[in-house]
C-alpha positions as CSV (number, residue, x, y, z in Angstrom):
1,X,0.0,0.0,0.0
2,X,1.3,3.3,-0.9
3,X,0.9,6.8,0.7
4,X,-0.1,9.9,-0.6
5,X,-0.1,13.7,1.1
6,X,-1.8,16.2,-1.3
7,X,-4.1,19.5,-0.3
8,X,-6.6,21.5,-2.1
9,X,-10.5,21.9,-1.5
10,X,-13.5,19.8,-1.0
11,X,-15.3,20.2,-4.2
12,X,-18.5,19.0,-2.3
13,X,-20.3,18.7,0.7
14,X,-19.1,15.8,3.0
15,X,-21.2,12.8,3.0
16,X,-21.7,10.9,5.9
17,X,-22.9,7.6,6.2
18,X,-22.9,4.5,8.7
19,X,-21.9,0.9,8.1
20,X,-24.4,-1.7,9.9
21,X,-21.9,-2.1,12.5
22,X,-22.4,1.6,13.6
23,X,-19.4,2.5,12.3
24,X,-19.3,5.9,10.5
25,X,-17.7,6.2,7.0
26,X,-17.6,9.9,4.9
27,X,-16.4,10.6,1.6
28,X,-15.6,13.5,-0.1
29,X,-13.6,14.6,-3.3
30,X,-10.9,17.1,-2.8
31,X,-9.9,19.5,-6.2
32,X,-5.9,19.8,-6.0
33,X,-5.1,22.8,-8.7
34,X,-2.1,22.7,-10.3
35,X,-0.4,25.7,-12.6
36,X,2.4,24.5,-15.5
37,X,4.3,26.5,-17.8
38,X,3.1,27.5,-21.6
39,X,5.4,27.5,-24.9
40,X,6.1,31.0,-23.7
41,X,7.3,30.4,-20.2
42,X,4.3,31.8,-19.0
43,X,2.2,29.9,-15.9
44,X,-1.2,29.0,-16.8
45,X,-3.6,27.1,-14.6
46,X,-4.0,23.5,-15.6
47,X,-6.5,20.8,-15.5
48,X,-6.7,20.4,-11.2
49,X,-6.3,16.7,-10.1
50,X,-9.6,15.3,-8.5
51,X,-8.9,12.8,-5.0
52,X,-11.8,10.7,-3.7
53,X,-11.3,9.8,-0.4
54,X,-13.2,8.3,2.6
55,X,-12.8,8.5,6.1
56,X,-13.7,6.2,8.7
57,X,-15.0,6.4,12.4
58,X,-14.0,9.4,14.8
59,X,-12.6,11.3,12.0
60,X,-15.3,10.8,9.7
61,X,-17.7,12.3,11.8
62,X,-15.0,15.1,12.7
63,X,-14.5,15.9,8.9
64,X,-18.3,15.7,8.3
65,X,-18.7,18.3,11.4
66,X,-16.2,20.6,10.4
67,X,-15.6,20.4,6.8
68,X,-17.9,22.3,3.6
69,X,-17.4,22.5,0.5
70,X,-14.9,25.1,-0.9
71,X,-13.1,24.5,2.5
72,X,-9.3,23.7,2.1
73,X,-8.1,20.8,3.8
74,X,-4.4,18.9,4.1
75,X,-4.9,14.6,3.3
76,X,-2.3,12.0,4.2
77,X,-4.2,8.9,2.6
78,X,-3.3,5.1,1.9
79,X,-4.1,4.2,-1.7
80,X,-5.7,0.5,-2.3
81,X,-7.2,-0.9,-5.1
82,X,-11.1,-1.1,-5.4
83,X,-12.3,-5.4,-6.3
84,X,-12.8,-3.4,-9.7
85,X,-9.1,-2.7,-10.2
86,X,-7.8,-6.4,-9.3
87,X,-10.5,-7.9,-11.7
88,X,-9.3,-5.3,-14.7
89,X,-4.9,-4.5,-13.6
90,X,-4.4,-1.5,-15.3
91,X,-6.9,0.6,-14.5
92,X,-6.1,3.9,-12.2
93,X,-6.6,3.9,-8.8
94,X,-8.7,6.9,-7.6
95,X,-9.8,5.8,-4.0
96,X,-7.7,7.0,-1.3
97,X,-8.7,5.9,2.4
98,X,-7.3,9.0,4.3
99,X,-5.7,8.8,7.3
100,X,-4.8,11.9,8.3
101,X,-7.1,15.0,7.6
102,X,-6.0,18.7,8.7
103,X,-8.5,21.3,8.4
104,X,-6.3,24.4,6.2
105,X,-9.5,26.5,6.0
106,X,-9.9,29.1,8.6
107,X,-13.9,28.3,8.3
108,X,-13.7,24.7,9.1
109,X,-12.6,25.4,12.6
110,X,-15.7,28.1,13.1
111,X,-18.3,26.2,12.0
């Protein structure tokens, strides 16, 4: 399993959910921009990278609690493979299970 650490801002509102077990799981996709360098030299804004991630248990209902959409946040996530991506090997992982969330928004730790 690899790790990841990338920040930018939720690009939705959190959903929150519960397994049967109680257990509470939220996901949320986070919209990292990026800026490159045109023929000229010049920066430009490029395509952002898009993160799906899900949190689980205290800090899903934490994130849930304290995190809106637009807000910026700071991920430290595992990757794994969906049962989609070991039936079909070589398609992209997009799932990251974080585990590590800081809140970077100054409105995530008002609300």
């Amino acid at each position: 399993m690899s790790s990841i650490t990338f920040a930018g801002n939720l690009a939705e509102e959190v959903e929150l959910r519960y397994a049967q077990n109680g257990r509470a799981m939220a996901r949320f996709r986070v919209l990292e921009n990026r800026r490159t360098r045109n023929a000229d030299g010049e920066w430009v804004d490029a395509e952002p990278n898009a993160w799906r991630v899900q949190v689980w248990g205290d800090m899903a209902e934490n994130v849930a609690a304290s995190c809106h959409k637009g807000d910026r946040v700071h991920i430290t996530a595992t990757s794994r493979p969906t049962s989609g991506q070991i039936k079909r090997p070589g398609r992209p992982a997009d799932r990251r299970r974080s585990t590590r969330a800081k809140f970077l928004s100054a409105s995530a730790s008002t609300r």
